[in-house]
Each structure stands twice: as C-alpha cells, then as structure tokens.
C-alpha positions as CSV (number, residue, x, y, z in Angstrom):
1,X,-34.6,-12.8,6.7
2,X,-33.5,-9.3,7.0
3,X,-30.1,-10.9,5.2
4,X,-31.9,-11.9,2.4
5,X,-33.5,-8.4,1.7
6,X,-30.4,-6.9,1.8
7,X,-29.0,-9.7,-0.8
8,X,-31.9,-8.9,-3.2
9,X,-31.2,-5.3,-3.4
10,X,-27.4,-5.9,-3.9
11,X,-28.6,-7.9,-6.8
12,X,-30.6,-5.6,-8.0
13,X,-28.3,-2.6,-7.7
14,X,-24.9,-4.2,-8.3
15,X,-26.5,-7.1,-10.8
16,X,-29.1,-4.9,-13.0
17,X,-27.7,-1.9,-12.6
18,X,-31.4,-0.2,-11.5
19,X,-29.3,2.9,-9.9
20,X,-27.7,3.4,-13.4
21,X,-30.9,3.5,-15.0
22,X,-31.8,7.2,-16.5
23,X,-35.9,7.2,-17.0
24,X,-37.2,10.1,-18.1
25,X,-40.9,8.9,-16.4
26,X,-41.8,7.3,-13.5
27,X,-43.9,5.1,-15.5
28,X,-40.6,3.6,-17.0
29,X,-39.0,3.3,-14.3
30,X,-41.4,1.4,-12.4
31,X,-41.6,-1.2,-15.5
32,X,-38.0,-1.2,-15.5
33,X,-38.3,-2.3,-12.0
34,X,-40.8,-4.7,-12.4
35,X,-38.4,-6.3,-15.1
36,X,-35.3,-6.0,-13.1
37,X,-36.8,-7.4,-9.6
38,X,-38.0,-10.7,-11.7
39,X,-34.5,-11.2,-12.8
40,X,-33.0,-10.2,-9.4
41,X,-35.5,-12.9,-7.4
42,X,-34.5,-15.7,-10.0
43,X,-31.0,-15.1,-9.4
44,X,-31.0,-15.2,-5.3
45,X,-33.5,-18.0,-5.8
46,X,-30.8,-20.0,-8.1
47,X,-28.2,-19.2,-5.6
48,X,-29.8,-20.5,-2.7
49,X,-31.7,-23.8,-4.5
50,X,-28.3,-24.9,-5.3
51,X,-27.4,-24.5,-2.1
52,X,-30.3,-26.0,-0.2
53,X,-30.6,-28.8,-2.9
54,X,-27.6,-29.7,-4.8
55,X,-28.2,-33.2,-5.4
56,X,-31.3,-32.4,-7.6
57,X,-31.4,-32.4,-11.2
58,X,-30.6,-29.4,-13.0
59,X,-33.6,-30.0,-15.0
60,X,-35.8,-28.9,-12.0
61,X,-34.1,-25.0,-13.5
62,X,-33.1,-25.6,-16.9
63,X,-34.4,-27.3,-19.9
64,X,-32.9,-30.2,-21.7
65,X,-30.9,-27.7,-24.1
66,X,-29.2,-25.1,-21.5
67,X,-27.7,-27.9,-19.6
68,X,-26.5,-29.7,-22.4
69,X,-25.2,-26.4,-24.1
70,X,-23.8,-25.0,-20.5
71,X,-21.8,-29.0,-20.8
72,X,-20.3,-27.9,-24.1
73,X,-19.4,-24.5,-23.0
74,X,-17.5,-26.0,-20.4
75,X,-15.7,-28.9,-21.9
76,X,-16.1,-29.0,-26.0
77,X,-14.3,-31.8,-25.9
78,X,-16.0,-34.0,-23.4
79,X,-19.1,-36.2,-24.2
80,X,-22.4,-35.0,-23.4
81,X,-23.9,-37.2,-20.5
82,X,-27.2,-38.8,-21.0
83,X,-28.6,-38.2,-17.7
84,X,-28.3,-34.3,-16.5
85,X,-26.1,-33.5,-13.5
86,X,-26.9,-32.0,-10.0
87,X,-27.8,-28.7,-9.5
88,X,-24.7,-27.8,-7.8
89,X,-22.5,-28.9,-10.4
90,X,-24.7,-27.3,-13.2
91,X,-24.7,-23.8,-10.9
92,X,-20.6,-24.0,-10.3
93,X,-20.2,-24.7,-14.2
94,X,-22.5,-21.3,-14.7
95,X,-20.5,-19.4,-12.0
96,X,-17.3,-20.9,-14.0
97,X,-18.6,-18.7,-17.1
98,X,-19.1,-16.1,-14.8
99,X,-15.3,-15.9,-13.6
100,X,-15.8,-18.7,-10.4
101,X,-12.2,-20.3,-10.2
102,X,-13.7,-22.9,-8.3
103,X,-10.4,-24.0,-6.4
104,X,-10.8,-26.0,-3.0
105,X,-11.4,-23.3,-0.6
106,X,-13.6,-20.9,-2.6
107,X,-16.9,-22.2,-1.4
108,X,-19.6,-22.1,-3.6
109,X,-20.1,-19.0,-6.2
110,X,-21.5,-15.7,-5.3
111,X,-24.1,-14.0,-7.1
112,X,-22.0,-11.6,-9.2
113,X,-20.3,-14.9,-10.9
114,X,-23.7,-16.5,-11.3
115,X,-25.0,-13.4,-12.6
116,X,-22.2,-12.9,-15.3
117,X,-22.5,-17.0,-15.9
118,X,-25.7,-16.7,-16.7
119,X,-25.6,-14.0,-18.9
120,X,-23.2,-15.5,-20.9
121,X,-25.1,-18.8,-21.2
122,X,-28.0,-17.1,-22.1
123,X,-26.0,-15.2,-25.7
124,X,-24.8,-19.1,-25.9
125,X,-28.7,-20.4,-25.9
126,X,-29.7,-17.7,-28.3
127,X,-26.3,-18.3,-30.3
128,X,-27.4,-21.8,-30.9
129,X,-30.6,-21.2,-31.6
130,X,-29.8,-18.7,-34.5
131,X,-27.4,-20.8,-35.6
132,X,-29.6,-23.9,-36.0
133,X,-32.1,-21.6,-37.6
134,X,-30.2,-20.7,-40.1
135,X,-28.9,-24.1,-40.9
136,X,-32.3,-25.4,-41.5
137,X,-33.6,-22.0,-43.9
138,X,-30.3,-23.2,-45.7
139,X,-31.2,-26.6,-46.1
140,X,-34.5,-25.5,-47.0
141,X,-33.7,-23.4,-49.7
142,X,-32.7,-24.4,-53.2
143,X,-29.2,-24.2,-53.8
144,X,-28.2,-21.5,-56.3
145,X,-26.7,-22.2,-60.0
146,X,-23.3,-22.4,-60.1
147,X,-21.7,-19.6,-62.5
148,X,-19.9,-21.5,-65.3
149,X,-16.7,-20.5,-65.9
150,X,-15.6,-18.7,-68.8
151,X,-12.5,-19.4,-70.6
152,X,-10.1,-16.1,-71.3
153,X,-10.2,-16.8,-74.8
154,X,-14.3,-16.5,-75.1
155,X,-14.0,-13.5,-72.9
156,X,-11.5,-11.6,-75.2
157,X,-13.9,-12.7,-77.7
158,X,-16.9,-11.0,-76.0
159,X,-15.3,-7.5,-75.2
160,X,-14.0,-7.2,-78.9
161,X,-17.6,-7.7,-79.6
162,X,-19.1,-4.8,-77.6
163,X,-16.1,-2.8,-78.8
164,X,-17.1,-3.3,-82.0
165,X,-20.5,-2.7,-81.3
166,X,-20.1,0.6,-79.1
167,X,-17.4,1.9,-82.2
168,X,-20.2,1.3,-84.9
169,X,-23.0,2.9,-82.9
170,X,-21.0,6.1,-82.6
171,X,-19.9,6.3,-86.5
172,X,-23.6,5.9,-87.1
173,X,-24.4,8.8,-85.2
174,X,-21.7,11.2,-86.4
C-alpha cells in the first residue's frame, strides 16, 4: 500500500507538474490540487486496471470513439475492428503515443508513457471533434456565389469608364 502512495505522488509531481505550479493564493492552489489529484488517481488507476484485467474490454475506460480513434492513431492504414480490444492492448497502444517502444522485454508501460499517451489522445479526441463540427456548420450553410469571371477586355472597358468619369468631375470643379 505504502508503494502505491508513493506512485500517486510521483504522478502527481512528475505527471502534473503540482511542484511547478506558482499560485499566488492558497485557495488556488488547493483547487489546483483537487484538479490535479483527479487526474493523478485516474492515471495510477488505468495503470493498474490494465494490469489486473487486461482481457477486459477497453470499453469498461473509454467510449466507443477514443478507442476507435486511439486504432487510427496507431495504424491509419488498418481497418477498424468491430468489436473493441482488451484493455491491455488499448493501454500499450496509448503508452505507444506516449513513447512506449513496446519491444519483448519492456514489460508493460510506465506511468510517464501513459501519461504522455493519453495526453496526446486526448488533442486527437478534441481534434476530431472540431473537425467534425466544422464539417457539418459547412454542410449546413449555403454555399457562397461563385464570382463570375470577367473577361480583360470588359475590364479595360470599366477602368476607362471611371477614368473618364474621375477626369470630368475634376474639370467641372475647376
């Protein structure tokens, strides 16, 4: 147990950062912490799931879309599966964002490569979800006029026009 303690707070000061953290009030700081000890629990908890259970479905931690998307990330070129993988494999492919080599011999990720994994999925999630957005305000939206072109000839045409125009409106004056 006393292990585990000293896991969270290296997640918590080498993972968030807290001793980095320059809060002018108490007040903050405590929220900061509050924040920070959510994100540091969630992270030794991911760690160790996989660990304890890695034949279960990644679906017990992630929804439908972060798996699939974490799938792409790691192979764009490979189809999607239709049933979502284990935890284990779902964890290693975060902790393969994160910098895990994942040879024969390295075990199963740390927290540091989990932690950089999942950051990294996470701008992926929000990427996609942006993206999408915008897709569909574009479809929405009526599409624009498209400028007609102008031959040179009815240009030149036009510009003698307004030089003719600007030339009389200053005789008229003088």
């Amino acid at each position: 147990m006393r292990w585990l303690v000293e896991r969270y707070h290296f997640v918590l000061k080498s993972g968030c950062l807290v001793e980095r953290l320059q809060l002018e009030t108490a007040e903050r700081l405590r929220r900061a912490l509050v924040v920070y000890s959510e994100v540091a629990w969630r992270l030794l908890w991911l760690t160790y799931e996989a660990r304890a259970h890695p034949e279960a479905p990644c679906t017990e931690v992630f929804d439908e879309l972060t798996w699939r998307l974490l799938w792409v990330a790691d192979c764009p070129t490979a189809v999607v599966p239709v049933t979502p993988p284990d935890l284990r494999t779902a964890v290693r492919k975060i902790a393969m964002l994160g910098g895990f080599l994942g040879r024969r011999g390295d075990g199963e990720p740390g927290v540091k490569t989990l932690w950089r994994g999942l950051r990294r999925l996470n701008d992926i999630v929000a990427t996609y979800r942006i993206l999408r957005k915008a897709i569909t305000m574009e479809a929405e939206t009526p599409a624009a006029p498209k400028p007609q072109r102008v031959s040179r000839q009815a240009t030149a045409v036009r510009l003698r026009r307004k030089c003719r125009s600007g030339r009389q409106s200053s005789a008229a004056t003088s």
